[in-house]
KEDOKOL-794868 format. One line per field, with one value per residue (C-alpha): residue number from 1; x, y negated, z. Coordinates in nm, 3 decimals, always signed. Layout:
num <- [NUM;...] $
x <- [X;...] $
y <- [Y;...] $
z <- [Z;...] $
% end
This chain:
num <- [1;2;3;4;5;6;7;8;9;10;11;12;13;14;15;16;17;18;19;20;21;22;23;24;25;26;27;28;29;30;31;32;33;34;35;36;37;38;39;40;41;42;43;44;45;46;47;48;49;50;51;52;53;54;55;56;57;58;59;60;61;62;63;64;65;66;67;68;69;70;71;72;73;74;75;76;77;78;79;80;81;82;83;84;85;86;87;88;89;90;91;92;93;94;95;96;97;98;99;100;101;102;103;104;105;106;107;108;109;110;111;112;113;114;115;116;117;118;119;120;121;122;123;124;125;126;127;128;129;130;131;132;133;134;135;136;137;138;139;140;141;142;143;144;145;146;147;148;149;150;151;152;153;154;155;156;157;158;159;160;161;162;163;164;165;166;167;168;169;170;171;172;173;174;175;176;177;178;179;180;181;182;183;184;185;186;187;188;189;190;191;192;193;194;195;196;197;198;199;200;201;202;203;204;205;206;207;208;209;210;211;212;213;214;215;216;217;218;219;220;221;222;223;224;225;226;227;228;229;230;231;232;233;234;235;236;237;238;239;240;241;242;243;244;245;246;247;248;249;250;251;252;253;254;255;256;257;258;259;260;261;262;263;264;265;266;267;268;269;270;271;272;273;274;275;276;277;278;279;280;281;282;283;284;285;286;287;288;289;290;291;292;293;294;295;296;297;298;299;300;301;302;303;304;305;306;307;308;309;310;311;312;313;314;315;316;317;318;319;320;321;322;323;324;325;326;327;328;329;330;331;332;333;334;335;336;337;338;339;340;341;342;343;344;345;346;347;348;349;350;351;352;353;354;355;356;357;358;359;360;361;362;363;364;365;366;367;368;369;370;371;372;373;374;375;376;377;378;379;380;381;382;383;384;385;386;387;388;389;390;391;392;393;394;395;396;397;398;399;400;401;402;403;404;405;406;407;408;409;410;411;412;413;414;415;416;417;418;419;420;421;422;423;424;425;426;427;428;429;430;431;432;433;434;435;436;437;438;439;440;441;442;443;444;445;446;447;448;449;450;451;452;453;454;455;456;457;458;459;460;461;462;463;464;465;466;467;468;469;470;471;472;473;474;475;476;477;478;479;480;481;482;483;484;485;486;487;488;489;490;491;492;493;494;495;496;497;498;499;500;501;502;503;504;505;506;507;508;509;510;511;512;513;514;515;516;517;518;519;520;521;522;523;524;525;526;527;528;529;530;531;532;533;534;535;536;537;538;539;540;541;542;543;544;545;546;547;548;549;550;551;552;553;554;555;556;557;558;559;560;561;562;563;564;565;566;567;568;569;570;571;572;573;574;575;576;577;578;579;580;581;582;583;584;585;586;587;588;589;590;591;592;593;594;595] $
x <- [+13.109;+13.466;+13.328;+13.129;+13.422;+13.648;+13.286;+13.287;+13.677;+13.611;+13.333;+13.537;+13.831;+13.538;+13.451;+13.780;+13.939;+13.596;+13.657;+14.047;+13.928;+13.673;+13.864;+14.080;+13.850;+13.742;+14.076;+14.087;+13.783;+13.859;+14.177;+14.023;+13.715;+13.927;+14.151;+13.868;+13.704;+14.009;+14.022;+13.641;+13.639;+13.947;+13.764;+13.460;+13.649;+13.836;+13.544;+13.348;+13.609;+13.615;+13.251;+13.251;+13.533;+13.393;+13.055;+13.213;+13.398;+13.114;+12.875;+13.218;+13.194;+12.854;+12.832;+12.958;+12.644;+12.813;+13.035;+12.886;+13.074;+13.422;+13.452;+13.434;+13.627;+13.917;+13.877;+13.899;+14.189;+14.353;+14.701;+14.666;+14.535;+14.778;+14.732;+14.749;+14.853;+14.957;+14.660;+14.828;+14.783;+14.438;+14.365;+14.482;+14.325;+13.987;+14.023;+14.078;+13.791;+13.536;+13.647;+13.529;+13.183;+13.131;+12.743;+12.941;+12.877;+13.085;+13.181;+12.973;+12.668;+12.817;+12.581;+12.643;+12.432;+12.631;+12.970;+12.893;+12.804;+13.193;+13.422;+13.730;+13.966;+13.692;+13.614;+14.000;+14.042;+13.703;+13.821;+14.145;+14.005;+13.805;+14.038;+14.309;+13.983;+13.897;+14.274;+14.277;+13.987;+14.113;+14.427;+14.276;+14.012;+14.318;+14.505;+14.245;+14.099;+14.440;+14.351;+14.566;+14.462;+14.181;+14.063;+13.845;+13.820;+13.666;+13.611;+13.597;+13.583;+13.846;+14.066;+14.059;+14.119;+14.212;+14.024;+14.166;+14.385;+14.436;+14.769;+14.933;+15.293;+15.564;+15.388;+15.418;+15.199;+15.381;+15.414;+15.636;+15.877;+15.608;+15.410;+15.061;+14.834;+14.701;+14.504;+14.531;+14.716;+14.563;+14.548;+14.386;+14.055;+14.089;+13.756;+13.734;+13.933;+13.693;+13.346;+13.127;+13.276;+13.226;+12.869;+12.817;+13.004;+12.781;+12.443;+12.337;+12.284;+11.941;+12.047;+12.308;+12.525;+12.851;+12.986;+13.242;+13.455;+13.754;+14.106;+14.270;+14.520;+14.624;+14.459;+14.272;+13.894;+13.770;+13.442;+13.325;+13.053;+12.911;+12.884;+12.740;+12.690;+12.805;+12.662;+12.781;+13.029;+13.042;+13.276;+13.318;+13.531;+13.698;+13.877;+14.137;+14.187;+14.439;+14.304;+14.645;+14.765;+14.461;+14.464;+14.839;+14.682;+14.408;+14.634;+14.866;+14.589;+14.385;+14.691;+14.753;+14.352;+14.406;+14.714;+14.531;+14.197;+14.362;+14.543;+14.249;+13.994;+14.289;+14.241;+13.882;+13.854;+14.130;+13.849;+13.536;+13.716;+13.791;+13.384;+13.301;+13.458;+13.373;+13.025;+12.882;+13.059;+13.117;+12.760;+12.617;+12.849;+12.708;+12.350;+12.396;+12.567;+12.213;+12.011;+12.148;+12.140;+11.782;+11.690;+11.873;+11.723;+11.399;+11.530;+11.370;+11.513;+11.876;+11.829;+11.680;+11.944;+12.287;+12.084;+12.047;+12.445;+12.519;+12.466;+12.699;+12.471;+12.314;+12.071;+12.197;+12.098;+11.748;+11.823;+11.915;+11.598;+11.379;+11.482;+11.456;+11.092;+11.084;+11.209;+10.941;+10.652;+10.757;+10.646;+10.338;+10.308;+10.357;+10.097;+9.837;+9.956;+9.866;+9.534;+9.504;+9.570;+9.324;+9.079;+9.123;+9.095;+8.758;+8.671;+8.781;+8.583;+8.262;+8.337;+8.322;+8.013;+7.887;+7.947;+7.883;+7.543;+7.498;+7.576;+7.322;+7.051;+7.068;+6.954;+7.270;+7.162;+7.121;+6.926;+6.677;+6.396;+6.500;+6.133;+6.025;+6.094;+5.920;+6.275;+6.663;+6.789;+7.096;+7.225;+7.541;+7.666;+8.059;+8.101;+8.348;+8.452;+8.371;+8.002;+7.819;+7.487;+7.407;+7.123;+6.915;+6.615;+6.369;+6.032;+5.716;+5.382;+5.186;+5.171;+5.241;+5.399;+5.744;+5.921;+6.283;+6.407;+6.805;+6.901;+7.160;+7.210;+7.453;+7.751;+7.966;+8.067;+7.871;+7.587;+7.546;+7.493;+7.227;+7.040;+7.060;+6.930;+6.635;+6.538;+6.505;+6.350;+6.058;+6.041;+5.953;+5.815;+5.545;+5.513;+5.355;+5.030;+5.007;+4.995;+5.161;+5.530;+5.494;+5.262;+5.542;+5.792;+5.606;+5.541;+5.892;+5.978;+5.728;+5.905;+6.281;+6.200;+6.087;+6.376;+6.598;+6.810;+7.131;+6.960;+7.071;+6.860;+6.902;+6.811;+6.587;+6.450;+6.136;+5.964;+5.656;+5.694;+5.341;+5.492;+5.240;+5.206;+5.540;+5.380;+5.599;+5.517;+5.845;+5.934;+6.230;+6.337;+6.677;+6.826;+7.001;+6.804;+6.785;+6.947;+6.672;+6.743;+6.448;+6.457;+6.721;+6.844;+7.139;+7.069;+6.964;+6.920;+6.563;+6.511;+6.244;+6.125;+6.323;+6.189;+6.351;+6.502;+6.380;+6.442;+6.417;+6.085;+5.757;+5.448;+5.557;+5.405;+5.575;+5.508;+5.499;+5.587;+5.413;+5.582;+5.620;+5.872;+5.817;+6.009;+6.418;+6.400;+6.623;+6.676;+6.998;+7.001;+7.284;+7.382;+7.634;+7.937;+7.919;+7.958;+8.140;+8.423;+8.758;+9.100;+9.455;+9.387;+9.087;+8.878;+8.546;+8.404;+8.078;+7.743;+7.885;+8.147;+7.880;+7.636;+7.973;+8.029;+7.617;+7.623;+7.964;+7.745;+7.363;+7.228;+7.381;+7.187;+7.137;+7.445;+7.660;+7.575;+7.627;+7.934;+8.091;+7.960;+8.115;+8.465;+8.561;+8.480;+8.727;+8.990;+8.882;+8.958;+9.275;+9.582;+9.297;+9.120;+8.716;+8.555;+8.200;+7.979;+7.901;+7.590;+7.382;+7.103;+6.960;+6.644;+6.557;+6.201;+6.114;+5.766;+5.511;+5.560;+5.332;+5.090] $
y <- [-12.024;-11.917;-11.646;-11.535;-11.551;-11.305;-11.054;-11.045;-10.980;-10.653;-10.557;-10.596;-10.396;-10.119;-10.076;-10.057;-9.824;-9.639;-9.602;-9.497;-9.257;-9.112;-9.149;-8.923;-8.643;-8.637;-8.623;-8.292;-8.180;-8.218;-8.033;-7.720;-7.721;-7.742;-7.417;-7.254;-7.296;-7.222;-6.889;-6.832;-6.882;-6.674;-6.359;-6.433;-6.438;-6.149;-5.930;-6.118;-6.023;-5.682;-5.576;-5.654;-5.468;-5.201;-5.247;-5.283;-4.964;-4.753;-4.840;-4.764;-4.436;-4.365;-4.457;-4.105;-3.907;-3.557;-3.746;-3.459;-3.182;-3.377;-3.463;-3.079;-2.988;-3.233;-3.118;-2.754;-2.789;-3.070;-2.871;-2.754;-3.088;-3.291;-3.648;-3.889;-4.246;-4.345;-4.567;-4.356;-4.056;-4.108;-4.204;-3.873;-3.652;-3.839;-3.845;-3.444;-3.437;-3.602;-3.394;-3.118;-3.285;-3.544;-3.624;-3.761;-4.155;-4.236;-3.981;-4.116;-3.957;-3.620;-3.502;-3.150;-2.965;-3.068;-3.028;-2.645;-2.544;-2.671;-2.400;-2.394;-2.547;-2.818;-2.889;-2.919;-3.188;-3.328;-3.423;-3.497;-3.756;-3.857;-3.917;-4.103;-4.357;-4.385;-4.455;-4.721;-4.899;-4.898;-5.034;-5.306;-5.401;-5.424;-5.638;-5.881;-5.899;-5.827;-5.646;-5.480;-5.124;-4.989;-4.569;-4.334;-4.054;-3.712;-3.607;-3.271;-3.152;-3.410;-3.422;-3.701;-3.615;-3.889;-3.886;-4.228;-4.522;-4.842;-5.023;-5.295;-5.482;-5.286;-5.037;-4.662;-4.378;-4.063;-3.856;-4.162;-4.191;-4.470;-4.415;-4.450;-4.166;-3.989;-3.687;-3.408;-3.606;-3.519;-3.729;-3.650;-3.829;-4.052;-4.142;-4.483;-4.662;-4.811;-4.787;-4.829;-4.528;-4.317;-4.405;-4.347;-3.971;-3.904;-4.013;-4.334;-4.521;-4.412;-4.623;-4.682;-4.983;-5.149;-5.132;-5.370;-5.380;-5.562;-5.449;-5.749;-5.515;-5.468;-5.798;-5.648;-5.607;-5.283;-5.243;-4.871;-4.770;-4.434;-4.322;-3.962;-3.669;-3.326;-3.070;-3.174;-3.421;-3.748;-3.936;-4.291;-4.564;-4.843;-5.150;-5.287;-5.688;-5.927;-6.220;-6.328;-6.509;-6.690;-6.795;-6.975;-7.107;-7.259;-7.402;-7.601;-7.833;-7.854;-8.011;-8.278;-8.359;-8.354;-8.621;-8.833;-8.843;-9.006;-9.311;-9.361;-9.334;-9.578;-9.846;-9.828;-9.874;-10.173;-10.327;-10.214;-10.392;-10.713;-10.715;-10.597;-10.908;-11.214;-11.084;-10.895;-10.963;-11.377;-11.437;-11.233;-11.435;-11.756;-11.642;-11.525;-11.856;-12.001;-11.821;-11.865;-12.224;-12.189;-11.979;-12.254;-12.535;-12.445;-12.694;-12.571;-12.841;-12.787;-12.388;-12.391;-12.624;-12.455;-12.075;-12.264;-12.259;-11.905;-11.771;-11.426;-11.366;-11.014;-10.880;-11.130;-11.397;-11.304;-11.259;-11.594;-11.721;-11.478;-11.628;-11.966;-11.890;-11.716;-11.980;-12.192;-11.989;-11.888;-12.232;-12.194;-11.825;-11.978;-12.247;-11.948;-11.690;-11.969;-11.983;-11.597;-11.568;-11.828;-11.670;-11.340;-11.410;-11.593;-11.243;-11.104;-11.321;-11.301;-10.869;-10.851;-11.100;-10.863;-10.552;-10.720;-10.823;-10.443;-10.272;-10.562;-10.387;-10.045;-10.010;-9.984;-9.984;-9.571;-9.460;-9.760;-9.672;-9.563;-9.570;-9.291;-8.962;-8.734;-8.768;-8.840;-9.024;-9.101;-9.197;-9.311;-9.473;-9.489;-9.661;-9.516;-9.916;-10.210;-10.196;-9.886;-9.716;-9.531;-9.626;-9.477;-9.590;-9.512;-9.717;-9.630;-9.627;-9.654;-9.504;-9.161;-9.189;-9.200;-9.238;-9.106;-9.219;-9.136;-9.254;-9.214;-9.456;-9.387;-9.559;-9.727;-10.096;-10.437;-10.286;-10.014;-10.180;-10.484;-10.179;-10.021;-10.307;-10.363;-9.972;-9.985;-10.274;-10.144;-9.790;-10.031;-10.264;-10.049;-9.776;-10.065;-10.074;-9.733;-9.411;-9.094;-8.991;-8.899;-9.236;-9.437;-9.315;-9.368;-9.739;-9.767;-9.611;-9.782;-10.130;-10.014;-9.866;-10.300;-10.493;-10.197;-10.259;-10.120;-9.742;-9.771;-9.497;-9.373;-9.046;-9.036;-8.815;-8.918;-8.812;-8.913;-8.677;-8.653;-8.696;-8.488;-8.250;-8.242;-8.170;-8.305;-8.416;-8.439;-8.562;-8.535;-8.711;-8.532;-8.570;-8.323;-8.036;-8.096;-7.853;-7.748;-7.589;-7.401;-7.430;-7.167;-7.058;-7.233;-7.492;-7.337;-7.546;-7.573;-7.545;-7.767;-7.881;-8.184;-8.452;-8.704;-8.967;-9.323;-9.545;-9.316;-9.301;-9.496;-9.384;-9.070;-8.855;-8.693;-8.371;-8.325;-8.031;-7.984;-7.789;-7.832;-7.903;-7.740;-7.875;-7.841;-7.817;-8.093;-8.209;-8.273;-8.526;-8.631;-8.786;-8.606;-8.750;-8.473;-8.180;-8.341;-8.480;-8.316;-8.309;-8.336;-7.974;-8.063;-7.870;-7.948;-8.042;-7.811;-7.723;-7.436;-7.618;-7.869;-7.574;-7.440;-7.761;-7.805;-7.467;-7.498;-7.671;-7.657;-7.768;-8.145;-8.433;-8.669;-8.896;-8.614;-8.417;-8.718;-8.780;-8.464;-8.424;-8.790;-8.678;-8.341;-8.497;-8.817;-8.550;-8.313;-8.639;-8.693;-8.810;-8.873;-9.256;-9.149;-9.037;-9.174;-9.289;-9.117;-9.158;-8.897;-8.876;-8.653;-8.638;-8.393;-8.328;-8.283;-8.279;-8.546;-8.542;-8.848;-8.879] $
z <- [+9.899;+9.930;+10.104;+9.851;+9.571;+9.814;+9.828;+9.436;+9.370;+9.634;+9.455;+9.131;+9.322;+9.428;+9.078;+8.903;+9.208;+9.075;+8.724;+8.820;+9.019;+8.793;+8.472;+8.632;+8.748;+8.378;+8.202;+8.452;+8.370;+8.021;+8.082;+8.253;+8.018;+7.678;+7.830;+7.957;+7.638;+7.392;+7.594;+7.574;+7.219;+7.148;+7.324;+7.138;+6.837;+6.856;+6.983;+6.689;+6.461;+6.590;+6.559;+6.188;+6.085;+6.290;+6.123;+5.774;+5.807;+5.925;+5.619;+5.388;+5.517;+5.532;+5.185;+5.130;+5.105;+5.208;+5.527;+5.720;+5.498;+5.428;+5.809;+5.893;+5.624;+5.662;+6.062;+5.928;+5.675;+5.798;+5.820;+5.465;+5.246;+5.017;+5.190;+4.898;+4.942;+4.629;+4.410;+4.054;+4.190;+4.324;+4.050;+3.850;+4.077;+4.030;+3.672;+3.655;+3.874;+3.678;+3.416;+3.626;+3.672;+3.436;+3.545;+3.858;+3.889;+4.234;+4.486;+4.695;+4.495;+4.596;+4.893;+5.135;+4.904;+4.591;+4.833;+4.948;+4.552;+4.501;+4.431;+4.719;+4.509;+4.369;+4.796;+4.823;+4.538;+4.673;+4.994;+4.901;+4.697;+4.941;+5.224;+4.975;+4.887;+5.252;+5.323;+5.055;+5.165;+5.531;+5.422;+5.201;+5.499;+5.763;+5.550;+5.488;+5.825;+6.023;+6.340;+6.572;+6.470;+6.222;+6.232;+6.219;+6.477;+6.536;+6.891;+6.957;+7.333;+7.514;+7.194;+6.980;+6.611;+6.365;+6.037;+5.883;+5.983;+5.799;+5.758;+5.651;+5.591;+5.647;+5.954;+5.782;+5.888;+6.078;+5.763;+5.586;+5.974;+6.062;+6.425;+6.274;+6.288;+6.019;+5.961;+6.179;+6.435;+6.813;+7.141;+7.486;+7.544;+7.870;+7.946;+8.118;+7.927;+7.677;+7.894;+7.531;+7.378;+7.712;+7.638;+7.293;+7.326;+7.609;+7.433;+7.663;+7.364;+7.181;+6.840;+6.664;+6.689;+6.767;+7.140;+7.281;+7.531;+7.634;+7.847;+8.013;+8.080;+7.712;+7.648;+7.345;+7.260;+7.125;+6.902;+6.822;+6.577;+6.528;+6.215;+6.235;+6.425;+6.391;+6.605;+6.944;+6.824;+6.673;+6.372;+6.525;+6.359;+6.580;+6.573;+6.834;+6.787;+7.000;+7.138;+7.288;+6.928;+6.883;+7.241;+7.151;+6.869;+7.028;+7.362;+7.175;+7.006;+7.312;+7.490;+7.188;+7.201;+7.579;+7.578;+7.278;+7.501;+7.768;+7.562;+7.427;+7.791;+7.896;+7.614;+7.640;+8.061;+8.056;+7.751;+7.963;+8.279;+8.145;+7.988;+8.337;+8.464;+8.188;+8.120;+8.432;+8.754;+8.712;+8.573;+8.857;+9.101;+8.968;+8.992;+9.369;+9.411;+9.299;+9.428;+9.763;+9.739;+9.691;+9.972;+10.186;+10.071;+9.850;+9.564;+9.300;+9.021;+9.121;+9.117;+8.733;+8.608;+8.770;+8.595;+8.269;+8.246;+8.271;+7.922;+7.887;+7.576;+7.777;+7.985;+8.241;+8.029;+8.038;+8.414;+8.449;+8.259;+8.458;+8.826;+8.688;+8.620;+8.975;+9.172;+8.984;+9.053;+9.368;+9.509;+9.380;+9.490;+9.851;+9.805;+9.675;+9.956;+10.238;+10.035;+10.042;+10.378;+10.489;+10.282;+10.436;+10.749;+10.692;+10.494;+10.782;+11.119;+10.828;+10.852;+11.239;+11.250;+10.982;+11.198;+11.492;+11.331;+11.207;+11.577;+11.719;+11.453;+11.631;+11.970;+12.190;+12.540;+12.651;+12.862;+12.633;+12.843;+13.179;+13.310;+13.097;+13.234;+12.968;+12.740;+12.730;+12.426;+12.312;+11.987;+11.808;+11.451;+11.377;+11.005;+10.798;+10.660;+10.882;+10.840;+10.751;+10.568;+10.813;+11.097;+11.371;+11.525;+11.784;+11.907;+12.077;+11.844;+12.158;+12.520;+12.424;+12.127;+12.002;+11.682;+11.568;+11.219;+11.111;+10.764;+10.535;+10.219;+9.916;+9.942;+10.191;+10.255;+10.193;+9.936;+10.189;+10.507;+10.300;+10.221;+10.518;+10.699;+10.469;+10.481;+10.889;+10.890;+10.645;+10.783;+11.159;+11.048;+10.821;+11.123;+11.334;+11.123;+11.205;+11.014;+10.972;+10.890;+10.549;+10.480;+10.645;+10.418;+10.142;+10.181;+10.251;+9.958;+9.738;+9.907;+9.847;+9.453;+9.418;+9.283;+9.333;+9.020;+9.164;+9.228;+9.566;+9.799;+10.131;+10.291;+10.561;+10.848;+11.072;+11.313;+11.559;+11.886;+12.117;+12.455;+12.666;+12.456;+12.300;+11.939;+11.648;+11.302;+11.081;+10.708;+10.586;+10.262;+10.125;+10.503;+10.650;+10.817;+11.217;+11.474;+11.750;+12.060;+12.254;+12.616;+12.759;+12.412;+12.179;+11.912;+11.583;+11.250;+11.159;+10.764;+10.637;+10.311;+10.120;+9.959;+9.749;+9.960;+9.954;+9.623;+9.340;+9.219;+9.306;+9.404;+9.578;+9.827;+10.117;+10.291;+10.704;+10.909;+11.235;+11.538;+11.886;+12.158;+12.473;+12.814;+12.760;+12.414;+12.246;+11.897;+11.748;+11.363;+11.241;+10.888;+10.666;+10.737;+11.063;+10.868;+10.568;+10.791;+10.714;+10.834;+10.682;+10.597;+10.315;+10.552;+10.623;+10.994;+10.908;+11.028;+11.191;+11.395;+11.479;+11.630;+11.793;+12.002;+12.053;+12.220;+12.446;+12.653;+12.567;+12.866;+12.920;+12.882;+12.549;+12.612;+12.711;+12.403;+12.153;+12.289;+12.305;+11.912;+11.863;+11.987;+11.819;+11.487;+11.593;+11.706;+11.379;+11.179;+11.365;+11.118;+10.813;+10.699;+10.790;+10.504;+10.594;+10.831;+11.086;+11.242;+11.556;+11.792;+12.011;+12.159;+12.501;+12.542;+12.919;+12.961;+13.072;+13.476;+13.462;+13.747] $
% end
């Protein structure tokens, strides 16, 4: 027992080293997933942020229906306009022109039709106006959504030409001493830098939309929307955002949730432990500890009372209550398993009498009638379950006279082989009064239909061979067809017409087939389970496999034939439980030598 305590406290050891070790891995994990994901997000953001500024802007400026005419003009004349920037005198020159052309609602109403009608100086004041608006609103969109840098370009060729630029705080544009750009202002176009703009210059993209790409090296994300083309050229507005701020935003609380996280994984594994211990680990210890007594000394009554102590108020509770019951009916599962056994093997001896009693129905003995020189016969019966449905049977109806009957029944097992044995034993019996195939089968069939309330039926193939003259008169009721070989030639199978097989309906008639054997022909009649055999493949054993082994060697005698047919469907079955009975004979007519 002491023994036992010093198992449990390793265990307990195992698990809490455990938790230690995993409660560790995690507060990395944690670590590396909250950074990875404060920097994911930031990127996201930013490029989020980006696209809709860049999206807002565009639809600002193509709310101006003649864009197309004040982007070539301001191109055209940007050394001679009057930039405005201040919001009074916008709003003069606006005012003077709507005195001009008081049906105007906005400017933005003003299309390229109504912009080339404009005398010079009316263009002039036009696109002044224009560009002081489109400043304001830039300025107005950068200060609320704060990005690094907000304009509008024209590229022409490799220049870039800057239409607009938004700005904010105390940044001032070139013509105030600040370093923003502003109208007219030119830089060289380096493609390669910003991979979605290379793209939408050079016409990849079929539609319109916003483009993003990001520069670790400038740690920035850059979204670029097209907002129209002229001629060869095209008016794009962009937006450069910082990620970097919001990533020192982000790292800081990550950190504190980081630290916090691990006080409180702490707390929780030291109060996890100690439940461990009181409510898992010593109940489980005191269970083994009875359960061990029991296995050394089978007593029952002692087991059930020390498991009626341990009450943790859990699962192991229920535990407890479950191997008291198990102890108790485990004596009486031993007292039932010695009757099981006993019971089996009496199932068992009463099985091999049975089969026993079934082999001891078919003849056995081959050659059966080694006096008779006009024939070799040889047949064989493997059940697929310890007795079978399948038999054979051959007898002599006088002198010169011989019958062969193979049968089949539905079904495998017990059922199969009763029925079996009483179909045989009518089909003989009923052939010794005499008569032909198709008469014997249908007494037997009128005597298995009696009483048959089970449907049971069995398949059957007869046939009375004339031994001097080698004549045959067949019936076959739903059996499978026979393979004949003619002397010198290879086994063939020899279609005849099916009947219903034996224990279906009463009062039927059966019809014959007359042919002849001539000396070194044989017959080959098998039941199903031949062709229907099949391997660990699925495949099946078939008639055409059968006629391939029949022909390797046509000319051997009975035994040698059934045997060799007998063991390529064992090997074919090889690795597989047998399917169904299997069941064979073969007849070789030689002639009547008879003196």
């Amino acid at each position: 027992m002491e023994d036992n305590n010093k198992k449990k406290t390793t265990i307990y050891k195992q698990v809490r080293r455990t938790l230690v070790i995993c409660l560790s891995v995690l507060q990395v994990i944690m670590f590396i997933a909250s950074i990875a994901i404060v920097f994911r997000l930031s990127i996201s953001a930013s490029m989020r942020h980006a696209s809709d500024l860049a999206t807002s802007s565009m639809v600002i400026m193509r709310r101006y229906q003649s864009i197309t005419s004040l982007v070539e003009y301001w191109y055209d004349n940007r050394n001679e306009m009057n930039l405005i920037y201040d919001s009074d005198m916008l709003n003069q020159t606006e005012a003077r022109f709507r005195q001009i052309h008081p049906e105007l609602i906005t400017l933005n109403d003003v299309t390229d039709e109504d912009f080339g009608r404009m005398s010079s100086d009316e263009q002039q004041m036009f696109a002044e106006l224009c560009y002081g608006r489109l400043c304001e609103t830039f300025e107005g969109l950068k200060r609320s959504f704060s990005p690094w840098f907000l304009f509008s370009f024209y590229i022409v060729d490799d220049k870039i030409y800057y239409l607009a630029t938004g700005i904010k705080g105390n940044e001032k544009r070139l013509s105030q001493g600040g370093d923003v750009y502003e109208l007219g202002e030119v830089t060289n176009y380096a493609p390669g830098i910003w991979p979605g703009l290379d793209k939408m210059r050079n016409g990849e993209y079929r539609e319109e939309g916003y483009y993003v790409d990001f520069d670790f090296s400038t740690s920035s994300a850059m979204a670029t929307k097209k907002v129209c083309d002229i001629g060869d050229n095209i008016v794009v507005v962009g937006v450069t955002e910082s990620f970097e701020y919001l990533l020192m935003e982000g790292l800081l609380p990550a950190v504190s949730m980081i630290i916090v996280n691990s006080i409180i994984l702490l707390a929780i594994w030291l109060w996890v432990m100690n439940i461990i211990k009181t409510k898992i680990v010593n109940p489980i210890s005191r269970e083994e500890h009875a359960i061990f007594g029991y296995m050394k000394d089978k007593d029952s009554a002692r087991t059930v009372s020390e498991l009626a102590l341990i009450r943790p108020g859990n699962e192991l509770e229920t535990l407890s209550d479950s191997f008291s019951s198990m102890v108790q009916e485990l004596d009486r599962y031993v007292e039932d398993i010695q009757k099981i056994t006993a019971e089996k093997e009496r199932i068992s001896a009463e099985l091999d009498l049975a089969r026993q009693i079934q082999a001891n129905m078919l003849p056995q003995v081959f050659p059966p009638y080694p006096d008779r020189t006009e024939f070799e016969l040889s047949a064989s019966m493997q059940p697929a379950k310890e007795v079978g449905g399948d038999f054979y049977d051959f007898f002599f109806t006088d002198d010169d006279h011989i019958m062969l009957v193979i049968g089949d029944v539905a079904g495998k097992g017990i059922p199969a082989a009763l029925f079996m044995a009483s179909a045989k034993n009518a089909i003989k019996n009923i052939a010794k009064f005499g008569g032909r195939p198709a008469e014997i089968l249908g007494r037997a069939n009128d005597a298995l239909c009696e009483g048959n309330e089970d449907s049971m039926f069995v398949t059957v193939w007869i046939a009375e061979i004339d031994l001097k003259s080698g004549h045959v008169i067949s019936c076959n009721a739903g059996h499978e067809y026979p393979l004949i070989r003619r002397a010198g030639a290879l086994y063939e199978e020899n279609l005849e017409k099916h009947d219903f097989a034996l224990g279906v309906m009463e009062d039927k008639s059966f019809k014959e087939k007359e042919w002849d054997l001539k000396p070194g022909d044989s017959v080959f009649v098998y039941s199903d389970g031949v062709p229907e055999a099949q391997n660990i493949n699925d495949e099946f054993f078939g008639i055409d496999r059968a006629l391939q082994v029949l022909n390797e060697d046509p000319d051997g005698s009975a035994d040698e034939i059934v045997n060799k047919v007998k063991t390529s469907v064992t090997e074919f079955e090889a690795g597989r439980d047998k399917f169904d009975d299997t069941t064979m004979l073969c007849f070789k007519y030689l002639g009547d030598n008879r003196i």
